[in-house]
Structure formats: C-alpha cells, structure tokens
N, C-alpha and C positions, 0 to 999 in steps of 0.2 A: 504494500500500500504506500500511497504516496506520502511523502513530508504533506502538514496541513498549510495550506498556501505556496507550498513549490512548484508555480506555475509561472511561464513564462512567455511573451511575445517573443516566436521566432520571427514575424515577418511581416509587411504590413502592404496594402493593396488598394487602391482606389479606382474607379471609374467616374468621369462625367460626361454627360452628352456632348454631342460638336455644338448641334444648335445655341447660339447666344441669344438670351433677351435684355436687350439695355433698358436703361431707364428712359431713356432715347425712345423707345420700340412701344412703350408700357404710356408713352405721353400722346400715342395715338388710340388709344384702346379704352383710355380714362383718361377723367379730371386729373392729373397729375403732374408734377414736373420732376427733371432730376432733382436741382436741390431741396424739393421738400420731400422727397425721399429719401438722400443721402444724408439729411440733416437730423429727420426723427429714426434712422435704421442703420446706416451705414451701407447700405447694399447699393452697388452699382448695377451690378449686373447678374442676373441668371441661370442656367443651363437647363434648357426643354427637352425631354426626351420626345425621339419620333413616336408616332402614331404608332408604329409596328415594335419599338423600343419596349419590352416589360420587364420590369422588377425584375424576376431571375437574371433578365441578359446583363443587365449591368452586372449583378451580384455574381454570375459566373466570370464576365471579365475581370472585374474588382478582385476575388476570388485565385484567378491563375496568377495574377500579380502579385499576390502575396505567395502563393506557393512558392514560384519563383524566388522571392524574397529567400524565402525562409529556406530553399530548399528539400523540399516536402513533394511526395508526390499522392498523385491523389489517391492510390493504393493504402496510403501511410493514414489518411483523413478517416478517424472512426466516430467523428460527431459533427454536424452541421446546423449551427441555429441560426436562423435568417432572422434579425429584428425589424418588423415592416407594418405599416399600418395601410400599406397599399401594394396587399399580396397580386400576384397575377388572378388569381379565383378564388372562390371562399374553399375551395377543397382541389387535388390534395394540396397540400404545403408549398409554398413558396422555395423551402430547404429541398426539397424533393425532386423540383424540375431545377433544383441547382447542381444539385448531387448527379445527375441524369446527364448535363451538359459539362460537367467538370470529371465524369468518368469515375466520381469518388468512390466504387462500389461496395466496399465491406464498412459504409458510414451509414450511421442513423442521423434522420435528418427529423426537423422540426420546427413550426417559428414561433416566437412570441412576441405580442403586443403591447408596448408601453410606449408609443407614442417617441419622443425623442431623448428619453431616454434608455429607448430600446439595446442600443447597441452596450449599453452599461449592464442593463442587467443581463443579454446573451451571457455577455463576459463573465458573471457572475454565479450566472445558473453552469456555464462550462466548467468553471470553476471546480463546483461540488463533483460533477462525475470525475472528474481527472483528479480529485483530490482524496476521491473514495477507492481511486484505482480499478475504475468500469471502462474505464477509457485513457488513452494515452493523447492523443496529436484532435483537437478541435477546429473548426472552421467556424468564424462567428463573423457575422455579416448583417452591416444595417443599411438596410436600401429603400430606396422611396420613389415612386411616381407620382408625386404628387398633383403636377401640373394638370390632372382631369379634374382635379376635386376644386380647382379655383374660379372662383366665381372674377370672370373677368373686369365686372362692371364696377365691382368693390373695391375702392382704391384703400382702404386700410385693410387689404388681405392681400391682394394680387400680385403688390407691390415684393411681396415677404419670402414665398416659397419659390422652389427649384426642385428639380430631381438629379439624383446620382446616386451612388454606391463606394461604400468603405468596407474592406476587409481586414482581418486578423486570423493568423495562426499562433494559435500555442497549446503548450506542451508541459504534460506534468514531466518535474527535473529532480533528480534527487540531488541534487549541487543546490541547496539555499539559495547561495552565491551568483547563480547564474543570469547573464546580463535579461533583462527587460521583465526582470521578475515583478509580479504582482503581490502587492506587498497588503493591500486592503480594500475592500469594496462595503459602499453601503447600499440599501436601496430602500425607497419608501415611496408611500402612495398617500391618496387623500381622496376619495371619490366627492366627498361634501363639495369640490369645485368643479363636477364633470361637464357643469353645462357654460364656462367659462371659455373652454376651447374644447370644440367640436365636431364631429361631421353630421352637419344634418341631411336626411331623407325627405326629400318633399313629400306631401300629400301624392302628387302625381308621377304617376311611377316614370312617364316620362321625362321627366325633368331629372338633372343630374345633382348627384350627390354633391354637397361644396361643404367646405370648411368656414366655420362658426368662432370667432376669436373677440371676448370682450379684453382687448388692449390693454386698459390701465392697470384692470386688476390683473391680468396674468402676468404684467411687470414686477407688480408690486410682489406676490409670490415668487416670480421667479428669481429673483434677487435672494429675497430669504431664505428661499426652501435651499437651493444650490450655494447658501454660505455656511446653511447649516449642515448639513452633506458634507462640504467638503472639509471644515473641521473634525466633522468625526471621522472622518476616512483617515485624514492625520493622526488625530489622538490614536486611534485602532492601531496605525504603526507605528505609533512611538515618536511620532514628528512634529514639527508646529510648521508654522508658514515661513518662517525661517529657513526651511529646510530647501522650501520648493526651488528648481530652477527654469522650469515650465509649466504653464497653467494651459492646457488644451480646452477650453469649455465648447458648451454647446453655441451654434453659431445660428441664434437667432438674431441678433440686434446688438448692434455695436456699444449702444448705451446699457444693456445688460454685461454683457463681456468687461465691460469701463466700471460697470458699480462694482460687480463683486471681486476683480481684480484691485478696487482703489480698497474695499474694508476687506481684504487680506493683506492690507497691506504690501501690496505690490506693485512696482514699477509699470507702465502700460508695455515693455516691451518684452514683460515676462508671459504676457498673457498670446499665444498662437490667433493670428487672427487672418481668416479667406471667407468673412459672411461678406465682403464687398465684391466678390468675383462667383459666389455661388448663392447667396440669400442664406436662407433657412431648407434645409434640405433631411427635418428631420431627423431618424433614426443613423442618418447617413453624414449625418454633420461632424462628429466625433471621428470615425475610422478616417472620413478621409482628411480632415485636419491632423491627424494623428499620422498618415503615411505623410501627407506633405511636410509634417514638422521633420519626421525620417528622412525622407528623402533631400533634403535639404539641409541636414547638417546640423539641426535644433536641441539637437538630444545625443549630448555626450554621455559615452559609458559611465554610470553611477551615478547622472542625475535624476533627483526624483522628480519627478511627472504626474502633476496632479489634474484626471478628466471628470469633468461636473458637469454635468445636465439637467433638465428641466423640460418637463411637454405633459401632455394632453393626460388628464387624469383626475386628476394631478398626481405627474410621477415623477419621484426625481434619484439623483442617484449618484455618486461620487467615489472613483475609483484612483490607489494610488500604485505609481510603478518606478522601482529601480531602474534606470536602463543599461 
C-alpha cells in the first residue's frame, strides 16, 4: 500500500480551440465594449470550440500531452476522471469516450461534477484510490464546452466563458520526496447558494440550456470561500503563505485572482495568470494554467504551489504541491 499522500504530478497537458473570440468580436453581438470588459474581468479574449469540437476531443488531446509529458503510456493509465459540467451526453461518461480515443484500455474511467472546481477535487478523489493502492498511474482531466450554454445577448455572462481542456498524470510514489508531490487537498461544498450560479432549462424544450450567474454575490463568496480553502490546505501541510512560490487559482476574473492573492499576502506576480487570453473556462481553468505555469519555466523543483478554486454549487477547493 501506498505512503498516505505519496502522490505525484508526472506531467501536465492542455488543449485550446484555434477559434479566437475578442472583445472586439463580442462588441458586435452585444451592448458591450473592450474596456468595460477588461476593466470589470480582465479577459481579453476567448477560445470557441467548433461545432463538431466535444469535450472528450479536447480532453483526449489535452490528455496525450500530458502523457507525453510524463512519459506514460496509455497501457500504464489505470484510472480516468474527467471533471466537466459539459459532458458530450448525459451517459456513458465523458472518461469513457476519453479512455476509447486515448487507447487507455486496462483504465477505469468516470466523471464528476463540481462545476470549477472540478479539476481539484478529480485530483483529490485520484488521490484516495492510489493512496489505498487500487491503482497506480491516474488520468484527471477538467474540460469544458461551454460556449452552447451562453446566452449571447447577456452581456454580464457572455463576456466570461471559453472552452478548452487541462490534463494531469500522477502517480502513487513510494519516494515522499518525489518532485510535484501533492502535499494536501481540501474540498467543500454549500448547496444553500445553488441558485447563485446556474444552468437553467427553459420551460420550452426548444430553447437552449444557458448559464444563470448573480455576479456580486458569487464575488463576494468567491473570494472567501477560496481564502479559506486555501489556508487550510497550508495549515494541513504544515505551511503558511510564507511558504508559497506560486499561486495557480481558478481563472474566473482578474479582480478575484487580485483579492485573494492581495489577503494572502502576496505579490501580484506570485499569482499564475491566462483569464485575459482564455476567460473563465471552468473545470479547465486550473490544469491548463497549471501546464502553462510548467511549460514555461514557473515552477522550480521544490516550490510549493498552491491551486484554489471556486464554481457553481457552491464548491470550492484548495490543493497544495511540492514540485
């Protein structure tokens, strides 16, 4: 059985659509302009998947890229959790036609729903199997389509979202020691605010499903809920904010990234930030902020890395890593 916590990120993976939506594109579609969008968000710009583009495909491209990474092959892959709140069908699994297109065949696949904090608690729920020694090498994947669900005419929603795909592998280690170890994870919920951020169903089954967001109060949670998370995730390792060298958060809104990086006390340049080139890309916000901070040289062996999120639930959830 494995050490409890000796789990580690071999490798990290991202996919975004080609398609660009500027703020530019978004002043034709709505009331809107760039600067009062970049002013209350941060976000410049977009990424639309095609029409024939779904969830699994990004999550299989995202997917090989981390294998890649990590050097793993899909042979080796004996768990797959897809975090998504915009599976391809309500059945089977979104993990399932990932598993199918990635070749991973002796993996068990699954996904779960927590909105954008999904990708934190995949990691989390991987965690347990590989730490109970039912599984060795995981696949965890938070990917989004969201762009059906956006109601184009709503200039305080439409302005927010994107779709793409973040991947991670890891792997229970019996070396404590080993780089991009996961050192703690929290996760918590709140249903008392589910009708705060939403997807509502019309009456008419014709009409399409959109996303429901009262603005100031999901600020004002998410600010809190993701400063309290992420202290505990510290405390749980033994760390304070002191410690951190990277702050990966969820990349909804640049003035949320700015609050809870300013009362942790931290520099703005501590804090990873790509919501002004992709929006809010839910479940998907984290892995691939997390491979861009990799891929770019962000995350020296042995600094801690601390990922905070915050979405639709209300769920939130705050994880810390060695690298």
């Amino acid at each position: 059985m494995s050490n409890p916590c000796a789990c580690s990120i071999l490798g990290t993976g991202s996919y975004m659509p080609e398609h660009i939506m500027t703020n530019a594109d978004l002043e034709k579609l709505v009331e809107t302009s760039d600067e009062w969008i970049t002013s209350r968000t941060g976000i410049r710009e977009r990424r639309i998947a095609a029409e024939s583009e779904m969830t699994s495909d990004m999550s299989a491209t995202a997917s090989l890229r981390a294998m890649e990474m990590a050097g793993v092959t899909a042979e080796e892959i004996d768990l797959i959790i897809v975090a998504t709140v915009t599976p391809d069908m309500v059945f089977p699994a979104t993990a399932c036609l990932v598993q199918r297109k990635i070749g991973a065949i002796n993996a068990v696949g699954f996904d779960i729903s927590a909105a954008c904090s999904g990708f934190l608690f995949a990691l989390q729920t991987a965690r347990h199997y590989l730490n109970d020694g039912t599984r060795k090498t995981a696949l965890i994947i938070g990917a989004e389509k969201l762009s059906p669900l956006i109601n184009w005419k709503d200039r305080n929603t439409c302005v927010l979202f994107g779709d793409g795909a973040g991947a991670a592998i890891i792997r229970s280690e019996d070396n404590a020691d080993a780089p991009g170890r996961v050192l703690s994870s929290i996760m918590a919920s709140d249903g008392n605010h589910s009708n705060l951020l939403k997807v509502i169903t019309p009456a008419d089954p014709a009409q399409p499903n959109i996303i429901h967001m009262e603005g100031r109060e999901t600020f004002k949670h998410a600010v809190t809920c993701m400063l309290d998370a992420a202290n505990k995730a510290l405390a749980e390792a033994g760390l304070t904010t002191a410690d951190i060298d990277l702050v990966v958060p969820h990349q909804a809104n640049l003035r949320i990234i700015n609050a809870v990086a300013e009362r942790l006390g931290l520099p703005p340049e501590k804090a990873f930030v790509n919501v002004d080139k992709y929006g809010n890309t839910s479940a998907a916000t984290i892995p691939v902020a997390l491979d861009e901070a990799n891929r770019q040289g962000r995350m020296k062996k042995g600094d801690i890395i601390l990922l905070v999120a915050f979405g639709g639930g209300f769920t939130w959830a705050s994880t810390v890593i060695r690298w």
